[in-house]
C-alpha positions as a LaTeX table, in Angstrom:
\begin{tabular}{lrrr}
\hline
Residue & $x$ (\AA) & $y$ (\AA) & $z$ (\AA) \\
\hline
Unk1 & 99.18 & 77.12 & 144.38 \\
Unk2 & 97.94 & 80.93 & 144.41 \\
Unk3 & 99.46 & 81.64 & 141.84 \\
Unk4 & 99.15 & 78.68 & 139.09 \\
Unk5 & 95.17 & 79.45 & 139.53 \\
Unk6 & 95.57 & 82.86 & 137.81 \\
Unk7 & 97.60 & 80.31 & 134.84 \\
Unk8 & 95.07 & 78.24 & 134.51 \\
Unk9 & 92.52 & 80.44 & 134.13 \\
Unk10 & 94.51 & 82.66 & 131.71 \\
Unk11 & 95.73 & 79.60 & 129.89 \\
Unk12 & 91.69 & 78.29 & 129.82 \\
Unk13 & 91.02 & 81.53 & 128.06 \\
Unk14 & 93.78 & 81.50 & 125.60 \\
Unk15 & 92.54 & 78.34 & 124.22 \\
Unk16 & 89.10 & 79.78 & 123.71 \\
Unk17 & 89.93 & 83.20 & 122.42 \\
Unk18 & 92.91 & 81.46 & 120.11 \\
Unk19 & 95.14 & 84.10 & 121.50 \\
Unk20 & 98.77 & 84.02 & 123.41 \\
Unk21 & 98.78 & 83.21 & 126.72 \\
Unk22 & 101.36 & 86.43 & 127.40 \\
Unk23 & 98.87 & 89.08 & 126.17 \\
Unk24 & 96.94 & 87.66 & 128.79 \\
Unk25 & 99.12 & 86.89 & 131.48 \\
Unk26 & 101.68 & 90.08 & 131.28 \\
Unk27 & 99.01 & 92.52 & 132.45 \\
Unk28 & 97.80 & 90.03 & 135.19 \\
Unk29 & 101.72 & 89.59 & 136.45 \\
Unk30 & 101.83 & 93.45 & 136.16 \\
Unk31 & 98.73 & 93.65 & 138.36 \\
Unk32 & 100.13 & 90.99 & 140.98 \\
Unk33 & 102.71 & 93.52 & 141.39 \\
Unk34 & 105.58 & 92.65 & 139.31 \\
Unk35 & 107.66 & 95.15 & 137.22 \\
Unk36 & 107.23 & 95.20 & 133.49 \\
Unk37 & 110.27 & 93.97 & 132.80 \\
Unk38 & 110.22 & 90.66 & 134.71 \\
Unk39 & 106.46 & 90.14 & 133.73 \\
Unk40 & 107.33 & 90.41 & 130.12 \\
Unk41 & 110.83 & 88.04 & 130.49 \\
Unk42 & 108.65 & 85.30 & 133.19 \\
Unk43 & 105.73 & 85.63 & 129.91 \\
Unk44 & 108.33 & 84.85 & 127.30 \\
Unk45 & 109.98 & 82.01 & 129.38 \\
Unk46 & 106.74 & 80.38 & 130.00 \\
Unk47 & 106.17 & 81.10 & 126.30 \\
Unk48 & 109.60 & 79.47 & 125.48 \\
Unk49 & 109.07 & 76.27 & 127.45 \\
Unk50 & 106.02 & 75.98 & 126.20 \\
Unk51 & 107.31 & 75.93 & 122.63 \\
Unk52 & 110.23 & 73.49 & 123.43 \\
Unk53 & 107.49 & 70.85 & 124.76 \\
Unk54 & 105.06 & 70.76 & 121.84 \\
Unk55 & 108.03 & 70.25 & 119.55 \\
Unk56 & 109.30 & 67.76 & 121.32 \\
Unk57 & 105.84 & 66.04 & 121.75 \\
Unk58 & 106.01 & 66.91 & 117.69 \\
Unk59 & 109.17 & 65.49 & 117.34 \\
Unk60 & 108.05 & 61.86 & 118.97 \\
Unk61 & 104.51 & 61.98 & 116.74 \\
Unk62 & 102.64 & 62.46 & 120.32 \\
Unk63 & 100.35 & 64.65 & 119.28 \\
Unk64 & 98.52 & 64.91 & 115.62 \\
Unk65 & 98.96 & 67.70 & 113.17 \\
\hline
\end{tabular}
């Protein structure tokens, strides 16, 4: 639970600033202690799923473009 608080709030302020959630949430994984490496890789597999889900929600005319 820690730790999906810090992705909410980073994922909250994506939305607003129309940015990527990984050039937000890299240098907060970074902070928590992780090294670079696996904060960049557990960014881009967030970043990945992500991606997957909104085409398939895209795919089944979920959500309008």
């Amino acid at each position: 639970m820690i730790c999906s608080l810090p992705g909410i709030l980073f994922g909250f302020i994506a939305g607003l600033l129309a940015v990527g959630g990984g050039f937000l949430m890299s240098p907060l994984l970074m902070w928590m202690g992780y090294v670079t490496k696996k904060a960049v890789a557990t960014s881009t597999i967030a970043c990945c799923f992500h991606r997957v889900l909104v085409l398939s929600h895209m795919r089944h005319r979920d959500i309008p473009i």
